[in-house]
C-alpha positions in Angstrom: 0.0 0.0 0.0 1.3 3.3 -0.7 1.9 6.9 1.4 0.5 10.0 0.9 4.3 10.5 0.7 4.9 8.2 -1.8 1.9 9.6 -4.0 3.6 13.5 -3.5 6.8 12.3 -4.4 4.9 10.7 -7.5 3.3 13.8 -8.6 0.1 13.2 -7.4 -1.8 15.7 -5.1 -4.6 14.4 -3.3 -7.5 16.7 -2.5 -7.1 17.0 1.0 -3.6 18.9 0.6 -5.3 21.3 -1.6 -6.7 24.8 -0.7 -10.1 25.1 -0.4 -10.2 27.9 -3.4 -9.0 24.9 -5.7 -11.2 21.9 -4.7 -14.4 24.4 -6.0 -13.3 26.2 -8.8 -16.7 26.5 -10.4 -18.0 28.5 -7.2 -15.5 30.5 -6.8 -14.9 31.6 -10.4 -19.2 32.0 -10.4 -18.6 34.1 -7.4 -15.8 36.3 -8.5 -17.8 36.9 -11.6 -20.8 38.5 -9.4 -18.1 40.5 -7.7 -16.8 42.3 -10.8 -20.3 42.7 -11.8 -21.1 44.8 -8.8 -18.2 46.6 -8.9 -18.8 47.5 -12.0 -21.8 49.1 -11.7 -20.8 50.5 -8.2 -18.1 52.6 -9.9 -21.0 54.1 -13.2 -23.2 54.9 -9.9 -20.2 56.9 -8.4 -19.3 58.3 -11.4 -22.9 59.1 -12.8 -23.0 61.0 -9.3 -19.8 62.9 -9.2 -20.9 63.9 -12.8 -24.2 64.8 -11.7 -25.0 65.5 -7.9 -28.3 64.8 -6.8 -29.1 68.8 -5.7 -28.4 69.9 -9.0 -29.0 66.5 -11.3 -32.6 68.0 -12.9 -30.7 71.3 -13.9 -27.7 69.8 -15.4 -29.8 67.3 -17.1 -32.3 69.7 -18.6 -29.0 72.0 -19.9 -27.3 69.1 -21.5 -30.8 68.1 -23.2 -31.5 71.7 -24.1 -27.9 72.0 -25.9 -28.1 68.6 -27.4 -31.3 68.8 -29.3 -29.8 70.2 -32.2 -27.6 67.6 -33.0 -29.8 65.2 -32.0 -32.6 66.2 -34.5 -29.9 66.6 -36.7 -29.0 62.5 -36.2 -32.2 61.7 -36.9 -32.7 63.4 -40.3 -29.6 61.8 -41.5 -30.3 58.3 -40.3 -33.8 58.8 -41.9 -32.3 60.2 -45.5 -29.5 57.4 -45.4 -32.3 55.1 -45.1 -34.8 56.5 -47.4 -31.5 57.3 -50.1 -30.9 53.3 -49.6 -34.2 52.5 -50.1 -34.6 55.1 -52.9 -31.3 53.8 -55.0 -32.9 49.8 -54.9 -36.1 50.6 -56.0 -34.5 52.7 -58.9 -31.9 49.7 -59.1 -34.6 47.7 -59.4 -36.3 49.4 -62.0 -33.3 50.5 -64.5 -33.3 46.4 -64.3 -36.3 45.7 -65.5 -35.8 48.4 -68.1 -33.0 46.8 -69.4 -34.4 43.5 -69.7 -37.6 45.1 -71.2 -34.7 46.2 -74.1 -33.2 43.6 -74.3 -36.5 41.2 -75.1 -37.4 43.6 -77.6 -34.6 43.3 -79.4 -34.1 40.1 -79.3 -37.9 39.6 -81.1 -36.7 42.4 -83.4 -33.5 40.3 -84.2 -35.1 36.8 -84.5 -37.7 38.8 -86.7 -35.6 40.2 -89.0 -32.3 38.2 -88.8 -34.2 34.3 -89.4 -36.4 34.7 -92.3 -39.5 36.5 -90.8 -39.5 38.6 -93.8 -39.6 35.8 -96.6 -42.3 34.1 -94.2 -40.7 30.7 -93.7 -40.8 28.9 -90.4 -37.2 28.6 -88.6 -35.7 25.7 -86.8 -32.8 25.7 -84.7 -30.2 23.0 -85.9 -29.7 20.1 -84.0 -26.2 20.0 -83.5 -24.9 23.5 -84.2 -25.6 25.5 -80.7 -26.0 28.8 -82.5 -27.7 28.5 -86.1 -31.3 28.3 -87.5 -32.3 27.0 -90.1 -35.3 26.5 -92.6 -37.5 23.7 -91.5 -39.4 22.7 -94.7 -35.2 22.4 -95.7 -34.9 20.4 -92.7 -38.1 18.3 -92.8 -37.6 17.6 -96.6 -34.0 16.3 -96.2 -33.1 15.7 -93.4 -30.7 12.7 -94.3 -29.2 15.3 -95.9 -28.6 18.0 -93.4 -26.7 15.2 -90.8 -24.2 13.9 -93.6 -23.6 17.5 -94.0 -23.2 18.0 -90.4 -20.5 15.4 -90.8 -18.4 16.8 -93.4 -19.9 14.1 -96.0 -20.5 15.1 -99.6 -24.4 15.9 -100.1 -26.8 17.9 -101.8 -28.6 20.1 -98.7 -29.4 23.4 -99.3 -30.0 25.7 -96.6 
């Protein structure tokens, strides 16, 4: 069986040498906390009454409100435009959006109108196979055996 000096000499403390501030150090760290707490606000009470005494706290507090109200108001209107100007530039960010795609559609109709045969009154097709082209599509539909050997390089006789 072994000592209480063989487990020191070991490195092992046993909790009956220890200080009572160690064996709870939950407590006492809980405790300490509530301390500085109070302290805390002990010191903003002392200070909020060397600032202001209690005889003369209403007058001092009416002066510093009188002379602050200016600047005060003054916050206000510029928290309210900042908002307002933030508000203001999304809806107009929003619109000048929608404008542009309102544009943009119309000329896209006015392209596919006038760039893919609209005006000769055919019916276009895009072409399988080729991501950007359009084609005829009775020319399609009336070879279309045709239009796939061309695809692949092979001699034929598609017209477009």
């Amino acid at each position: 069986m072994t000592t209480t000096l063989q487990l020191k000499l070991r490195g092992i403390i046993l909790t009956d040498d220890l200080p009572e501030n160690l064996t709870n150090p939950v407590g006492d760290i809980f405790s300490n906390i509530i301390s500085a707490i109070t302290t805390f606000f002990q010191y903003l009470t002392d200070l909020f009454n060397q600032t202001f005494p209690p005889e003369k706290r209403d007058e001092q507090i009416h002066w510093l409100l009188h002379g602050a109200t200016p600047y005060l108001i003054g916050a206000a209107v510029l928290i309210t435009c900042l908002c307002c100007c933030s508000c203001l530039l999304s809806c107009i960010s929003c619109i000048f959006r929608g404008l542009y795609n309102v544009v943009c559609s119309f000329f896209r109709c006015i392209r596919s109108c006038l760039c893919c045969g609209a005006r000769s009154g055919r019916r276009m097709m895009k072409a399988p196979g080729r991501p950007s082209m359009r084609l005829p599509r009775s020319a399609f539909e009336g070879n279309p055996r045709g239009y796939f050997r061309d695809l692949r390089g092979q001699p034929n006789n598609f017209v477009y």
